[in-house]
N, C-alpha and C positions, 0 to 999 in steps of 0.2 A: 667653259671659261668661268674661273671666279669671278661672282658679282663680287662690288665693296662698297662699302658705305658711303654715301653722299658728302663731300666735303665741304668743311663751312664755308669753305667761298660759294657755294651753291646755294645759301639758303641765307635766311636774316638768322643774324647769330642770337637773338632772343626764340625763336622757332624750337620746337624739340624736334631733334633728329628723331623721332618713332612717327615720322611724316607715313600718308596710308600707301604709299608707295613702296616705302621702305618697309615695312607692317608686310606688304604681299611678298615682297620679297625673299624674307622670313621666312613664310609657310611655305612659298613653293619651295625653299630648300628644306624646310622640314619633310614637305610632302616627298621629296627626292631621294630623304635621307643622305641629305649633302652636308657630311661634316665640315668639309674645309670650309666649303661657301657660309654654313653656321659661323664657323669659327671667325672668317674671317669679317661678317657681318658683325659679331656682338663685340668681339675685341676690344675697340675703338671707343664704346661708348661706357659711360659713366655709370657708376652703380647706382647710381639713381635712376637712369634710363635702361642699364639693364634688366632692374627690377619691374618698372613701368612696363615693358615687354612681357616680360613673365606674367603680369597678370593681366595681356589683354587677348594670349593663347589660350588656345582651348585645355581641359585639365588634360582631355589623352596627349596633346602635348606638350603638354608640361614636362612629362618624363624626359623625352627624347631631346626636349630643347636642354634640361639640364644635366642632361648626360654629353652630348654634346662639348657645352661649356667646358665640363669636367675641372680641371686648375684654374682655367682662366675666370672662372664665376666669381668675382670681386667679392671679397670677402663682407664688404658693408652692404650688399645687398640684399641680405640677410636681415639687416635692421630697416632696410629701406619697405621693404614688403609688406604689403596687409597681410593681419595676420592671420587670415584663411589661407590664404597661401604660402605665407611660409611654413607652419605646417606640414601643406603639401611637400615644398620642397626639403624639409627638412627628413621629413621620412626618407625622401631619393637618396640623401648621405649617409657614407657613412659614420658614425660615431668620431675617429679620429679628424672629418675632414671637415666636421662642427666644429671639434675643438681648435684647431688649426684656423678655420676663420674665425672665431670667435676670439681666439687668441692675440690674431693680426686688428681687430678692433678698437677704440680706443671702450677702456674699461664703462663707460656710460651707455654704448652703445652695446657692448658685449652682456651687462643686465639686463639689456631692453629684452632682445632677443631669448636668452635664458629665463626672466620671471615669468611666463605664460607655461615654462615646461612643467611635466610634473617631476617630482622629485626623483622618481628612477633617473630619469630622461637627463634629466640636472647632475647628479652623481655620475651617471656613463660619462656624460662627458667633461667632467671638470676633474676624472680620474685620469682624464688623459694630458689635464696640463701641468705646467710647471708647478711649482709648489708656491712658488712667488704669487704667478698671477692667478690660482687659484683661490689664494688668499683673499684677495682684493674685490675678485667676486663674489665670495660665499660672504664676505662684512657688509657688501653694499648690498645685497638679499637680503641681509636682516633687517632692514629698514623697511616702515611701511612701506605699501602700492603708492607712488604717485607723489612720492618724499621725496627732499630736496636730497636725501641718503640715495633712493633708487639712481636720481639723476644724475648727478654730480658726476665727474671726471677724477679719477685718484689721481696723474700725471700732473703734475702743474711745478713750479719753480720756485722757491722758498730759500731765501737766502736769511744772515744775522744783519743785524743794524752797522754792528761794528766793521763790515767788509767796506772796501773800498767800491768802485765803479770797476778798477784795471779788475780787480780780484773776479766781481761779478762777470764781467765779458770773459774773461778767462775758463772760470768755472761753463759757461752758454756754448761756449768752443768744445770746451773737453769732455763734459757729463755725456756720457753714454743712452740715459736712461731720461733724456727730456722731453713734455708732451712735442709732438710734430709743428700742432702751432698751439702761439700763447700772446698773451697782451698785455699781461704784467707781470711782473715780480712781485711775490708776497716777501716780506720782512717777518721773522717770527721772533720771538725774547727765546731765553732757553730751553725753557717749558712747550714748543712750538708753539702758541700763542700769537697770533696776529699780531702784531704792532700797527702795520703799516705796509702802505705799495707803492709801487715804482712803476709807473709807463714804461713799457718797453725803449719807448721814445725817446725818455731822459735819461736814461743809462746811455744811450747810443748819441745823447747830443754834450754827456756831461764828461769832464774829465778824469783820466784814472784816477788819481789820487783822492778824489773828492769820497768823502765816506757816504752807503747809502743814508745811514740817517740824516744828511744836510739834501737829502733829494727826495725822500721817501715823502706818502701824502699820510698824516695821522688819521683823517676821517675818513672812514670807509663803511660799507656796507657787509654787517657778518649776516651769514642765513642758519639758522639750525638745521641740523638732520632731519629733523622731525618735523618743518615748515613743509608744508602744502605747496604744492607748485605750481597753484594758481596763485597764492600769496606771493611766490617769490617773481613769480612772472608779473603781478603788481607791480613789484620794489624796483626793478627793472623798469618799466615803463614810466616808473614814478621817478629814479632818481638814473634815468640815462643811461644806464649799466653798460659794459662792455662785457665784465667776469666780476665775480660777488665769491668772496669767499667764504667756505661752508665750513661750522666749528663743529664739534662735538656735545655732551652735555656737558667735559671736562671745559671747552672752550679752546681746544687746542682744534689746531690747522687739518683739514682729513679731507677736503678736494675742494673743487672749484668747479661752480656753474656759471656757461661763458653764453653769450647771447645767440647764438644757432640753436644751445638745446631750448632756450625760450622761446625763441622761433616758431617749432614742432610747438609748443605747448599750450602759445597762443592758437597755433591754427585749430591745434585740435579739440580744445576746449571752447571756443567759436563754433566749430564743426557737430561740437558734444549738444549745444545747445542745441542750435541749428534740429538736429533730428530729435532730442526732447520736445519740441513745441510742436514738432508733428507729430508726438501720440508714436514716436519711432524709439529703439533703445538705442541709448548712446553706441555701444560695440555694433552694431549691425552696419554692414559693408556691403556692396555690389560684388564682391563674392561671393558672399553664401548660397547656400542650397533654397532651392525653394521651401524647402520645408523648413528649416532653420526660419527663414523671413517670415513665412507662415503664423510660425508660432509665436515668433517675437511681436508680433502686429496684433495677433488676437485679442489678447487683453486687454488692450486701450476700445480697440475696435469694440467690445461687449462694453465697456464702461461709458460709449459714444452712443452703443443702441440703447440702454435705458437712459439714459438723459434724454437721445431722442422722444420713448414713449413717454416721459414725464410733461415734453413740450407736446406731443399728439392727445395726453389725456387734458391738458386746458384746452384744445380747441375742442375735445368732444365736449365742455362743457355747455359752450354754443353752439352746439350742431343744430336748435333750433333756427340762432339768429343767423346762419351762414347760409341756412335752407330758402328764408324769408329774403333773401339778397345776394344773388352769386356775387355782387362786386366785390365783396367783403372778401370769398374767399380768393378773387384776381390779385387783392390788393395787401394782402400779409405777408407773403413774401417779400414783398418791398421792405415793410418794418422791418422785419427777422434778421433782414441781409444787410441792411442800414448797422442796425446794431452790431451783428456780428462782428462788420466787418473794422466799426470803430472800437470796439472792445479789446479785437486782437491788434491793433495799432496802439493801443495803448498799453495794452501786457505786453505787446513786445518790446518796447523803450522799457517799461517796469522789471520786466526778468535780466533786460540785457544788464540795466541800472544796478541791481540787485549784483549782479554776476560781479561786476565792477569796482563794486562797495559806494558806487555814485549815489543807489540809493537808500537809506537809513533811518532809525529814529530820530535823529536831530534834523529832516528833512522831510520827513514821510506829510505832514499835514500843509507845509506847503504845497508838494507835489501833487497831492489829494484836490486840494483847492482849486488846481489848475488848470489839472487832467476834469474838474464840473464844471470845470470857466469854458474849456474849449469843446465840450460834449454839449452845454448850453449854447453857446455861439452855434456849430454845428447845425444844435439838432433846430434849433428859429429859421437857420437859414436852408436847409433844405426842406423841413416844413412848409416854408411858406410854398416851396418849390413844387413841390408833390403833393401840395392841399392843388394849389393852382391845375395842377395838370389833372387829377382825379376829378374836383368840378367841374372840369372843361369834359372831359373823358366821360361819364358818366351822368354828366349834365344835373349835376346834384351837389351843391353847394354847403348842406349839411355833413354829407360824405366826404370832403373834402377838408372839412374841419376836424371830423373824427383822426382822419389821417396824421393832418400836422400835431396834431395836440401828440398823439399816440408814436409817431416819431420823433417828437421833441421829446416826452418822455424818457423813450426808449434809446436816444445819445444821452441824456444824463446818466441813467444806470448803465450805460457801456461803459463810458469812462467812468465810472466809479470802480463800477467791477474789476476793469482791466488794470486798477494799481491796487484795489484792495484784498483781490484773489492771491497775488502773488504776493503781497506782504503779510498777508494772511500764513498762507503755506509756510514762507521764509520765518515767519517768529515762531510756528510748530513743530520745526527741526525738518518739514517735508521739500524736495526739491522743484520751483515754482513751473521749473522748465518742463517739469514731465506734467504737470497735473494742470496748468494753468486754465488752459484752451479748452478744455472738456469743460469745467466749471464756468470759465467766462461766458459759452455759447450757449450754454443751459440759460444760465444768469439772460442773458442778452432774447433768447428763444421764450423764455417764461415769460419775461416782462412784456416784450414786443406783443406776446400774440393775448394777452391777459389785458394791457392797455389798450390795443386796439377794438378787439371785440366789449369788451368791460364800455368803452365809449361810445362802438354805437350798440348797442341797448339800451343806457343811458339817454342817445339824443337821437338816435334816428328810430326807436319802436317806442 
């Protein structure tokens, strides 16, 4: 009997249908080599969900599940996919049945997928499409990686000032060739040229006769080709965006970035950080190969073991006074950890800051100020905390002092570290997110175990 997919009346409609029920389900008909039952499990669901399937199967079936699929594999799933595994799948196709969904994509989504190919891979198959929409890929290719050119959508709706509303609703009914959806009408001068926009809205509340120029909005947000799509994902957050129209260097109208593709850009540059500040490379995925992951990890990892030995050579420097007094060595871990762990509480607000453009030269010595105000507050009040408990603990009230002194210390130079590392970085062209956390726990590990020991010698020998 054909299984089928779980209806949404079965489940809360925020839930993703790839529930681990329906997941086994799956496999056993893979295991069965039950096409219909494949077919008729993946049908139903969304390329977004088809894709999430695809890569929570094993690679040997990956084949079979997309062969399977065969027509019915949603042509945006393609773009939906990490990209280790689209790869995968994209070897399973043939050449014509890329260009075919690539084709059916809208043009922003149909770059995403083609910039990773290499250019053989690129030509096979853009020799197999139309001439039109070949065009409009191989112009958005030209544009840097990560360009408001790569992003952008060519499809969008561009009418003259001079048109009426009846003219424009007219035109919305009968063009053949308009994106599937939109949210506003751009206005061009002759020269395509931005003028102005129209809410989908007010076309549809105003009437025919009314020209778009007595509707149109004059202020508007244009983006370059050439703008950064973390800038433009900025301009967006910053001025509410819906769609932003993207010029040329002539200045003329050549697509529209509309707020889903900002969506993706926020999450994935959040995402990008995120695995820089663990000493991880931005591209690295829960797909790859172990060895892949491997190697992407080892270089931070060696850049983590000599900092290590630079903080083990200041403790051999006391390996007398640590000998003369185990408590000393019970009790440095405490500093180390203290610092650390206020260092990277501070670099992470500083990188995120950074990321944001929140933080800046016109700001950077306030926030300097602030990040000693609260490393000073801090480091008095667990000082007193862990002087107290060490005196009590080791019945040694000298010991106790070396402590808080050497942890007070040691939160001032955490917060210092943790905003001047990355501002550091950030004013010598280097990225703060990859390097931050190695430097700050060196920073934080040097000082910690160099104040502690440095003090009792001082006061306790």
């Amino acid at each position: 009997m054909t299984e089928i997919a779980p209806s949404s009346g079965q489940r809360d409609e925020w839930d993703s249908p790839l529930t681990p029920d329906f997941v086994r389900r799956v496999m056993r008909a893979l295991d069965r080599e039950d096409v219909p039952t494949l077919r008729a499990l993946m049908t139903p669901l969304k390329a977004a969900d088809q894709a999430e399937l695809l890569e929570l199967v094993r690679s040997d079936d990956l084949r079979a599940l997309v062969q399977a699929l065969g027509p019915d594999l949603e042509p945006d799933v393609l773009s939906e996919l990490d990209e280790a595994i689209r790869d995968d799948v994209i070897d399973l196709m043939a050449p014509k049945d890329i260009a075919a969904a690539v084709q059916a994509m809208d043009s922003d989504d149909a770059v995403y997928v083609l910039e990773d190919m290499d250019e053989d891979e690129q030509r096979e198959i853009l020799e197999q499409m139309p001439a039109e929409d070949r065009a409009v890929i191989e112009r958005s290719l030209e544009y840097p990686e990560d360009s408001a050119g790569r992003m952008m959508q060519r499809d969008l709706v561009a009418v003259p000032p001079f048109w009426d509303v009846g003219q424009t609703i007219d035109y919305l009914r009968d063009a053949k060739d308009l994106p599937d959806e939109f949210y506003e009408i751009f206005v061009t001068d002759p020269s395509y040229r931005p003028v102005g926009t129209v809410p989908l809205s007010r076309v549809m509340r105003s009437r025919r006769p009314v020209l778009i120029h007595d509707v149109m909005e004059n202020d508007q947000t244009l983006i370059s080709v050439q703008m950064d799509q973390e800038d433009v994902a900025r301009l967006f957050e910053k001025y509410d965006l819906i769609s932003a129209a993207v010029i040329d260097e002539n200045e003329r109208l050549v697509g529209v970035v509309t707020v889903d593709d900002i969506v993706e850009v926020i999450a994935d540059e959040a995402s990008e950080d995120i695995r820089r500040l663990g000493g991880v490379v931005a591209e690295e995925s829960v797909s790859d190969t172990v060895i892949e992951t491997t190697r992407n990890r080892f270089s931070w990892l060696f850049v983590n073991l000599l900092t290590a030995i630079l903080a083990s050579a200041v403790i051999a420097m006391f390996d007398g006074t640590i000998e003369s007094m185990v408590a000393l060595a019970i009790l440095m871990p405490i500093v180390a950890s203290m610092g650390g762990n206020a260092g990277t509480q501070t670099m992470t607000i500083a990188v995120r800051a950074l990321a944001t453009r929140d933080l800046g030269p016109l700001n950077a010595s306030r926030i300097v100020t602030r990040e000693v105000l609260v490393g000073l507050l801090n480091g008095i009040v667990f000082a007193v905390l862990m002087g107290a408990v060490a005196a009590l603990w080791f019945q040694n009230v000298p010991l106790g002092l070396v402590l808080a002194a050497a942890m007070m210390i040691n939160m001032i130079f955490a917060g210092l570290a943790g905003i001047l590392v990355p501002l550091g970085l950030d004013r010598y062209g280097y990225d703060p997110a990859v390097a931050s956390s190695v430097f700050v726990t060196t920073v934080t590990d040097v000082i910690g175990f160099f104040a502690f020991l440095g003090l009792a010698v001082l006061i306790l020998f």
